[in-house]
N, C-alpha and C positions, 0 to 999 in steps of 0.2 A: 504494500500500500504506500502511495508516492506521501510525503513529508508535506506539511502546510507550510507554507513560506510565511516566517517569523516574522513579516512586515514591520522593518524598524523604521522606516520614515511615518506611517501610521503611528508607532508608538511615539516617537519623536511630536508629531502635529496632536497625539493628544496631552503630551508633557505640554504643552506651546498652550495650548486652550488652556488648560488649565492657569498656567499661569496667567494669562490676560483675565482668567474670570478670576483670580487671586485680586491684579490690580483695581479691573471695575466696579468689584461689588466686594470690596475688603470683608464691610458687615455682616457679610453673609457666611464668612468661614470666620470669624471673628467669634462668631457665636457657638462653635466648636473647638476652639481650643479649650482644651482641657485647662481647668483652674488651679491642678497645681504643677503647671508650667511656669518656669520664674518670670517675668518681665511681663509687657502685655498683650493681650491678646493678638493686638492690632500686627506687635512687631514679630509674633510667630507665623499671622498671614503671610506678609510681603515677605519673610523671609521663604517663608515655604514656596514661596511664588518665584523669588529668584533661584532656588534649588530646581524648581520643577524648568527653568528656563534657561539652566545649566547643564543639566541633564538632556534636555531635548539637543541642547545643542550638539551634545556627546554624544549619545547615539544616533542622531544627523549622519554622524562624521566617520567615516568606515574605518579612521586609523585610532579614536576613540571609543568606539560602538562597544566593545565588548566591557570593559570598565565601566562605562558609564550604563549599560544595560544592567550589570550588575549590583550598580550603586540605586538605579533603580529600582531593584527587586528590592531592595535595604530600604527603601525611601518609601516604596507601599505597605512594607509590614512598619514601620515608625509613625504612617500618620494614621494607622489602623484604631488610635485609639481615638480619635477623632471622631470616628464612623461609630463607633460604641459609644461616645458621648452623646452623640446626633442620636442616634438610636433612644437613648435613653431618654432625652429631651423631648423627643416626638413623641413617646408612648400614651400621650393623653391627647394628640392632634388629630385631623379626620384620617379616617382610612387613609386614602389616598398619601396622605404627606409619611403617614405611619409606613407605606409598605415602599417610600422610596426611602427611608431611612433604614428601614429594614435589609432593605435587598443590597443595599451599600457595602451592606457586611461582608455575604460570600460573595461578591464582586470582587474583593480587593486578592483573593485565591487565583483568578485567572490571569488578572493583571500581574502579579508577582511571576507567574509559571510563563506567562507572556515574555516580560522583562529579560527573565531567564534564560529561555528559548533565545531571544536578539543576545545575549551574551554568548552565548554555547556557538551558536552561527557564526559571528561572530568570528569566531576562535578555529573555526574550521570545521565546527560537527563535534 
């Protein structure tokens, strides 16, 4: 059975979204960071924002790609508590807002195995 091609410029342009939605709508991931993170909220956004913008750049970059795919897989299991916070914040919100918080969770299992894959390719197989 032929191999799915690890789409690292896909992974790279959703590191990219995400940063731009880091900078536009700060408040909205502001309200996820976990509270006992030291500093504040605001400055664990934008920096998450510049990582996720550093990152894309990385696995952009085919003499990069495998480190930075790496660092990636590092970077979705670290804002995974995030997703648990949002989860837990939503539990009294409608449906709907509940099962995007919800489903955030095992999301962040594919994106890591994703990440992975663009590193392992990468590297040759």
């Amino acid at each position: 059975m032929p191999r799915t091609p690890s789409s690292p410029l896909l992974l790279a342009g959703l590191l990219a979204g995400a940063a731009v939605a880091h900078a536009a709508v700060p408040e909205r991931f502001d309200a996820i960071v976990p509270r006992a993170l030291p500093g504040s909220p605001r400055q664990w956004t934008y920096a998450s924002g510049v990582a996720e913008l550093a990152l894309a750049a990385g696995v952009a970059h085919p003499r990069t790609r495998r480190v930075a795919a790496l660092a990636t897989a590092a970077f979705f299991v670290g804002v995974f508590p995030a997703n648990v916070k949002m989860a837990a914040d939503f539990r009294h919100r409608s449906p709907a807002l509940r099962a995007v918080a919800y489903g955030r969770l095992p999301l962040q299992v594919p994106l890591v195995l994703w990440a992975r894959r663009v590193g392992r390719d990468a590297a040759g197989g």
